[in-house]
N, C-alpha and C positions, 0 to 999 in steps of 0.2 A: 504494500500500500504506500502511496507517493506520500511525504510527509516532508514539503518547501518549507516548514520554520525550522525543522530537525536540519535540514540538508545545511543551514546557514549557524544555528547556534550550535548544533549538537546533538546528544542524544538528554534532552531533556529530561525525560520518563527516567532514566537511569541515574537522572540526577539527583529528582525528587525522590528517589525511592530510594538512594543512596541518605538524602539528608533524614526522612523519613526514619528509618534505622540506626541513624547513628543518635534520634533524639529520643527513639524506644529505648534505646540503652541507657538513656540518663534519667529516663521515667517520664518522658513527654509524648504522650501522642497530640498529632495534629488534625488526625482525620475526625472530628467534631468539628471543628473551624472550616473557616473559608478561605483560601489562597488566592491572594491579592495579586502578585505579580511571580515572574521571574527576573533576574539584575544581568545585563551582560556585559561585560567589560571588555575594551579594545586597548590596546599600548598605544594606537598612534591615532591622528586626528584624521587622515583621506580612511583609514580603515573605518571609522567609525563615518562618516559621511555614505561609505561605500553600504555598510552594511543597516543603514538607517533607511537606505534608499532601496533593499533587498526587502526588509522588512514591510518596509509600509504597499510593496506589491501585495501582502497579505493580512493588509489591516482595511479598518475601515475609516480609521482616525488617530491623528495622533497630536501631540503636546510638545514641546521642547521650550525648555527656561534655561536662565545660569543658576546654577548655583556653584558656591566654591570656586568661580572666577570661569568655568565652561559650562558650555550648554550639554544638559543631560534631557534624550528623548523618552517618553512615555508613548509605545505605542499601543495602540487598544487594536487588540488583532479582529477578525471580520469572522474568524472561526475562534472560540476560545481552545486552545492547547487540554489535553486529558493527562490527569498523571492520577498515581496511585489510585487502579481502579476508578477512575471515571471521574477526578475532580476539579472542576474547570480552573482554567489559568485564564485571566483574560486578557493579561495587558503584561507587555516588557517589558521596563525600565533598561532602557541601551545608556550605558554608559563609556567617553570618551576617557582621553589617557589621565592618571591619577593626578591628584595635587599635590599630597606630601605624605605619601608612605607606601609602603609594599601590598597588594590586593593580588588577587588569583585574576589573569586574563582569561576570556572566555565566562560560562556559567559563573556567577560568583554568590548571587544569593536568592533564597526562596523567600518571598514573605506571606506570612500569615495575619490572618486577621484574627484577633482573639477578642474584638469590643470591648464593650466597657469594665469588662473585669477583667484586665490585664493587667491590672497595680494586683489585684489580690492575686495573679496567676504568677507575674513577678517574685509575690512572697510565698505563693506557695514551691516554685521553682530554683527559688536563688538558689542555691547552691548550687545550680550546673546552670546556672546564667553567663555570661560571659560580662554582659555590661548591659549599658543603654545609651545609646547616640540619641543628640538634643539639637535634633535637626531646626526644627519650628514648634510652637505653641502649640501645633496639631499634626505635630509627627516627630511623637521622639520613642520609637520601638527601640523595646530591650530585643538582645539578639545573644545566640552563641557563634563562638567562634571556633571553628574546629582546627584541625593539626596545617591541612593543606591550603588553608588562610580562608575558604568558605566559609558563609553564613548561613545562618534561618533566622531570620526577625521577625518579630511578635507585637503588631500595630493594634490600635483603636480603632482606626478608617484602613481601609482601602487605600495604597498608594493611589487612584485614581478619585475618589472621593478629597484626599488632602488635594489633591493638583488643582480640582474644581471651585474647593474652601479657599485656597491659598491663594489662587494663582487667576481664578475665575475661568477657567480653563473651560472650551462646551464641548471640545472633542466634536467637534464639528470640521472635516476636511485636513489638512495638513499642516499645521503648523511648526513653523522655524521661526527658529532666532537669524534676524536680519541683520549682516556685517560683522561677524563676529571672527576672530582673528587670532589663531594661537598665541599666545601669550608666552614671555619668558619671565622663568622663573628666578628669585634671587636669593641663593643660600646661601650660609656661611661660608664656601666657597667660589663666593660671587654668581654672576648671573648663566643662566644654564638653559637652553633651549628646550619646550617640553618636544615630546618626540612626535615627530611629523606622520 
């Protein structure tokens, strides 16, 4: 069976059922919840252009904002993705080359929706939590971090519900960030090209 988002990110299915198992072993399961997105990560900025414009052959709408100084796309696919026996993915979060640290290229993170009881899921979980990123007001999921630098993060909304709240986003047609321009970076040992 032909499967055009598999053939460009991966084998998805293998991914979630990888992260799936590895959060049975910590005492989480996730199949009660709803999966928000999956996260894909490029090293370089024409890859991520390239593969933004792969994707959206098989959406039906998508998003793109800056955050963290480049533009990260939301796309909302036209068929939602099946993983672990039959549970819709709807939307991809493509993300270009990092800002400032080490991340897995390719698949990088699953996210789940856990709602409004995700502080009490938090305490009931902490001790195989890895942390919690303080993105916005209305998106700061706790996440684990596994060995090979993957994630599974555990939201309130819907990455596509924050984009709408946040950003006003109607997922109506195609949207880009207009004139945007890789950017160099300036570290401790001075300024440093991010990767093209």
């Amino acid at each position: 069976m032909a499967d055009p988002v598999g053939d460009i990110i991966g084998d998805y299915r293998a991914f979630a059922l990888q992260q799936h198992h590895r959060l049975l072993a910590r005492g989480i399961d996730i199949r009660p919840y709803t999966l928000s997105h999956l996260a894909f990560r490029v090293p370089e900025w024409d890859q991520y252009v390239h593969v933004r414009t792969l994707l959206e052959r098989h959406a039906k709408a998508s998003a793109e904002n800056v955050w963290n100084g480049r533009p990260i796309s939301m796309i909302l696919l036209a068929t939602p993705l099946k993983v672990l026996d039959g549970m819709p993915v709807p939307l991809i979060e493509l993300i270009p080359p990092v800002h400032q640290r080490v991340y897995k290229m390719g698949l990088e993170h699953l996210g789940v929706v856990v709602g409004d009881e995700v502080e009490a899921f938090s305490r009931r979980h902490r001790a195989v939590l890895t942390g919690q990123q303080f993105q916005s007001a209305d998106n700061e999921p706790y996440y684990v971090l596994f060995e090979d630098f993957t994630h599974v993060k555990f939201y309130r909304r819907s990455l596509y519900d924050v984009v709408v709240l946040q950003h006003g986003a109607t997922f109506e047609g195609f949207v880009h960030v207009d004139g945007w321009v890789p950017q160099r970076v300036v570290t401790a040992t001075g300024p440093n090209p991010l990767p093209r």
